[in-house]
C-alpha positions as a printed Julia matrix, in Angstrom:
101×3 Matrix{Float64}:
 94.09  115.22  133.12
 94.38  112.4   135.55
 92.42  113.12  138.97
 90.85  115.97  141.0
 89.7   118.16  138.27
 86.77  119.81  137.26
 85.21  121.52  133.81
 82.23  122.77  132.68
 80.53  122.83  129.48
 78.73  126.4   128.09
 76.86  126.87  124.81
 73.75  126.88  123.32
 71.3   123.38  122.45
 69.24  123.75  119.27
 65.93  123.04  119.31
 64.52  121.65  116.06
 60.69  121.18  117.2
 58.92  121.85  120.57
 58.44  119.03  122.55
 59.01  117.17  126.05
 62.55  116.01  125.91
 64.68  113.43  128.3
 67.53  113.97  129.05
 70.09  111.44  131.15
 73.19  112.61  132.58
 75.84  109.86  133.19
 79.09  110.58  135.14
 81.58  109.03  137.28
 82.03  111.42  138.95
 79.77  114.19  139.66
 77.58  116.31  137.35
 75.12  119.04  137.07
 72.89  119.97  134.06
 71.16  123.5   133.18
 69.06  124.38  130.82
 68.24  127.92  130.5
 69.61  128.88  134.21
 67.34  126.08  135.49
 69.44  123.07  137.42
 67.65  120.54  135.17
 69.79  117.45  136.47
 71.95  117.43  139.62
 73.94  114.22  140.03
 76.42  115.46  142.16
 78.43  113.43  144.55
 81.83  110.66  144.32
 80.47  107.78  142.29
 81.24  105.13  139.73
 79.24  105.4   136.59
 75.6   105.76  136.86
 73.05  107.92  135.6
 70.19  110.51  136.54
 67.35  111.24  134.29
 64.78  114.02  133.58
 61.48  115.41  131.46
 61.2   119.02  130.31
 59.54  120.33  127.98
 61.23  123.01  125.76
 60.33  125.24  122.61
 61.99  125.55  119.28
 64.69  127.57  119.15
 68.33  127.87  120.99
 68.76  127.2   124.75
 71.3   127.82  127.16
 72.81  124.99  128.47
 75.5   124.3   131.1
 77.23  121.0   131.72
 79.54  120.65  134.71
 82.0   117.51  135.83
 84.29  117.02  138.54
 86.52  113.87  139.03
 88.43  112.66  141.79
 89.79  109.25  141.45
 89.05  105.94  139.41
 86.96  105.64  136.12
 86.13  109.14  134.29
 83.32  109.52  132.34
 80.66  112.3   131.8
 77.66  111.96  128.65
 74.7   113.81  128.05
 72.19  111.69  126.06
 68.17  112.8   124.86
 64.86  110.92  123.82
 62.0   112.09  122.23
 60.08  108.71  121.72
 62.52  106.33  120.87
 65.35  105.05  122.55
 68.74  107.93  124.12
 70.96  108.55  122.11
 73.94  110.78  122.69
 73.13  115.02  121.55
 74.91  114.9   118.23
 77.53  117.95  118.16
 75.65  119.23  115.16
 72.84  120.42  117.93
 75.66  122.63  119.73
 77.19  125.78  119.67
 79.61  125.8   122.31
 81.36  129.15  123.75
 84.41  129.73  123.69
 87.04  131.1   126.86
């Protein structure tokens, strides 16, 4: 795809152990997060690459998660990283189960 498109993202995140996680959403252009049907992260808007971060705390188990992108023109680039403690790192795929349709 080269410009003016958008896609979203549906699935499940796994949970290993409860705790606060943060999450930062980087795009150029915009994106949303949701976790659970909760807008978690909404960096919406025409921008180069930049990033939007947020705290929430979430129990063991599978949750619900949404990621959505648009792109108009220039760079494209969407990535969903966590942090418990240490430094983000990008969600490994192992921790989704994406739907398919």
């Amino acid at each position: 795809m080269e410009d003016n498109f958008a896609i979203t993202f549906e699935g499940f995140l796994k949970i290993e152990e409860e705790a606060n996680y943060h999450f930062r959403l980087l795009s150029d252009d915009g994106s949303r997060l949701i976790i659970n049907d909760s807008l978690v992260i909404d960096h919406d808007g025409t921008h180069e690459m930049t990033a939007k971060e947020e705290e929430i705390p979430l129990a063991a188990g599978y949750h619900k998660i949404k990621i959505e992108y648009f792109q108009t023109g220039g760079g494209k680039s969407v990535s969903l990283q966590w942090r418990v403690g240490g430094e983000y790192q990008i969600i490994p795929y192992t921790a989704f189960v994406f739907l398919q349709g």
